[in-house]
C-alpha positions as CSV (number, residue, x, y, z in Angstrom):
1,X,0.0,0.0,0.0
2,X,2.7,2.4,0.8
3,X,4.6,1.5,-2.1
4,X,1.5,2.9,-4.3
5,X,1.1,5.7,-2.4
6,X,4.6,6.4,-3.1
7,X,4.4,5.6,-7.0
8,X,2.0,8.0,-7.4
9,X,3.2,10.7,-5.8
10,X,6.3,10.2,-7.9
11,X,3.9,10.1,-11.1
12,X,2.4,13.4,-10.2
13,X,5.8,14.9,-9.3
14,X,7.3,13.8,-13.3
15,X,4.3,15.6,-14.8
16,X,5.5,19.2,-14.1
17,X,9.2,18.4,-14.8
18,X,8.6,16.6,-18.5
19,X,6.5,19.4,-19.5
20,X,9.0,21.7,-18.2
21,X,11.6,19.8,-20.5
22,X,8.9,20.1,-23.4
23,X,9.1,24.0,-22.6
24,X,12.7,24.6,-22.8
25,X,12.9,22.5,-25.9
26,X,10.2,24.1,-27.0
27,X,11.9,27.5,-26.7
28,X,15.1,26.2,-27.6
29,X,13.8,24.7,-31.0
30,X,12.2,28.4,-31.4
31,X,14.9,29.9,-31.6
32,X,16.6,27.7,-34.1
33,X,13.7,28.4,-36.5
34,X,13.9,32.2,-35.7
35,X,17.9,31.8,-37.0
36,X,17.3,29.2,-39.7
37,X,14.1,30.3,-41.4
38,X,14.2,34.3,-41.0
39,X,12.0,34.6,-43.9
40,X,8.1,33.6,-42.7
41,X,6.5,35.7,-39.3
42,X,3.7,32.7,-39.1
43,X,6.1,30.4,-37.9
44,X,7.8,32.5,-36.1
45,X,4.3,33.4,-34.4
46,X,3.6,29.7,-34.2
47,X,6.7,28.6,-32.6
48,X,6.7,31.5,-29.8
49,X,2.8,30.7,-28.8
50,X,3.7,26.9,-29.1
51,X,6.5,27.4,-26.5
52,X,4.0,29.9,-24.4
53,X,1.6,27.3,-24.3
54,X,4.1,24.6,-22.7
55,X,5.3,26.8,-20.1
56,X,2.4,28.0,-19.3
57,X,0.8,24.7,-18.9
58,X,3.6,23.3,-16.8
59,X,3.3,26.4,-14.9
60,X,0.0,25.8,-13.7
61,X,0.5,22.2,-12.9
62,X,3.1,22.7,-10.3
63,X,2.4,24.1,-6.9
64,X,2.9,28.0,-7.3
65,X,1.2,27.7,-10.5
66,X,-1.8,25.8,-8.7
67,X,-1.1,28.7,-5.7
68,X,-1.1,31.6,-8.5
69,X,-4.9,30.6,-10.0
70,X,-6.2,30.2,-6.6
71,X,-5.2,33.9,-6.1
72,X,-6.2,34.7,-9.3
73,X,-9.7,33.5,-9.4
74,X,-10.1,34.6,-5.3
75,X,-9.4,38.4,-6.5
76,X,-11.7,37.9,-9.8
77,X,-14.7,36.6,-7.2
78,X,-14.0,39.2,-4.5
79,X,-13.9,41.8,-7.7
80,X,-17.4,40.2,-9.0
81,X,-18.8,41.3,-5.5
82,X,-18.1,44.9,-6.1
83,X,-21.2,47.0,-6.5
84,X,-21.2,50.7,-8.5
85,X,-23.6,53.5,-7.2
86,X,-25.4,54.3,-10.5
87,X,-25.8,57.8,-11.9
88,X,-28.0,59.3,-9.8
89,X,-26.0,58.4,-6.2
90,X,-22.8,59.5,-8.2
91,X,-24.4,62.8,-8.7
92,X,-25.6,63.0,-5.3
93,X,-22.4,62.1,-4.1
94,X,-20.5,64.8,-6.3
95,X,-23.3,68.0,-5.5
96,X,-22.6,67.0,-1.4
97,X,-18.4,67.0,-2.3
98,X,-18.4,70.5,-4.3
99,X,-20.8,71.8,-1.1
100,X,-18.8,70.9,1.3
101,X,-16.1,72.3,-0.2
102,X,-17.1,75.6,-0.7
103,X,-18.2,75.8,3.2
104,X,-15.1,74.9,4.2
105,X,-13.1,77.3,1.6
106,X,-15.8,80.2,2.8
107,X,-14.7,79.6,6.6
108,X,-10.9,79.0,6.3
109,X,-11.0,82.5,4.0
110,X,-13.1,84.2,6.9
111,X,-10.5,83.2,9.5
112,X,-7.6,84.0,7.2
113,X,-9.2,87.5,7.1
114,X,-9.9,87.2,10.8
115,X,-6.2,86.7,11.5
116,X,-4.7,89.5,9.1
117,X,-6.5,92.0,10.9
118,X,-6.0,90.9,14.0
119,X,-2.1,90.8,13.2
120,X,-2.3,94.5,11.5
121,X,-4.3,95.8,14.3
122,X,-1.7,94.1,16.6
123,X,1.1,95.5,14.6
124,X,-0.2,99.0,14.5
125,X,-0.7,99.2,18.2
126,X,3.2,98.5,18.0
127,X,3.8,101.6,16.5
């Protein structure tokens, strides 16, 4: 029984490292068609997504690849969750900003005037 056990875990383990033999070659037989045949971009186009295809697929099957698409499809799910105020909350939204805004600009101006004469009415009881 533990002998099976083991076997397969072995199997699963080759996988990842023959397809990521199949991508280097793959690469590697890319670029002796880029130097060999210069002359025709389809196979240069077909070569580079044939090795893209091989690592990506022996990516995926090994455990960071496996942890990477976890990640990826959590953040997709969490992103479907999202929920955008529609056109009339946005405008609501925007009319309360530019409000308060203004309120705040009209009292920080009133105390800026508030100051300066108090500083020139200081300053002249100087002299």
């Amino acid at each position: 029984m533990k002998n099976r056990h083991h076997r397969k875990k072995n199997k699963k383990m080759i996988i990842p490292f023959f397809l990521k033999g199949l991508s280097f070659i793959s690469f590697f037989l890319t670029c002796i068609v880029l130097h060999i045949l210069h002359t025709n971009i389809y196979i240069y186009i077909l070569c580079i997504l044939f090795g893209l295809l091989v690592f990506f697929m022996s990516f995926f099957m090994t455990n960071l690849g496996k942890t990477l698409k976890n990640f990826i499809d959590s953040v997709n799910n969490e992103r479907k969750k999202i929920v955008y105020p529609n056109y009339w909350e946005t405008l609501y939204v925007t009319f309360i900003i530019i409000a308060i805004t203004i309120f705040i600009s009209l009292i920080l101006w009133g105390l800026d005037n508030l100051s300066f004469y108090l500083i020139s009415y200081i300053i002249m009881l100087r002299i």
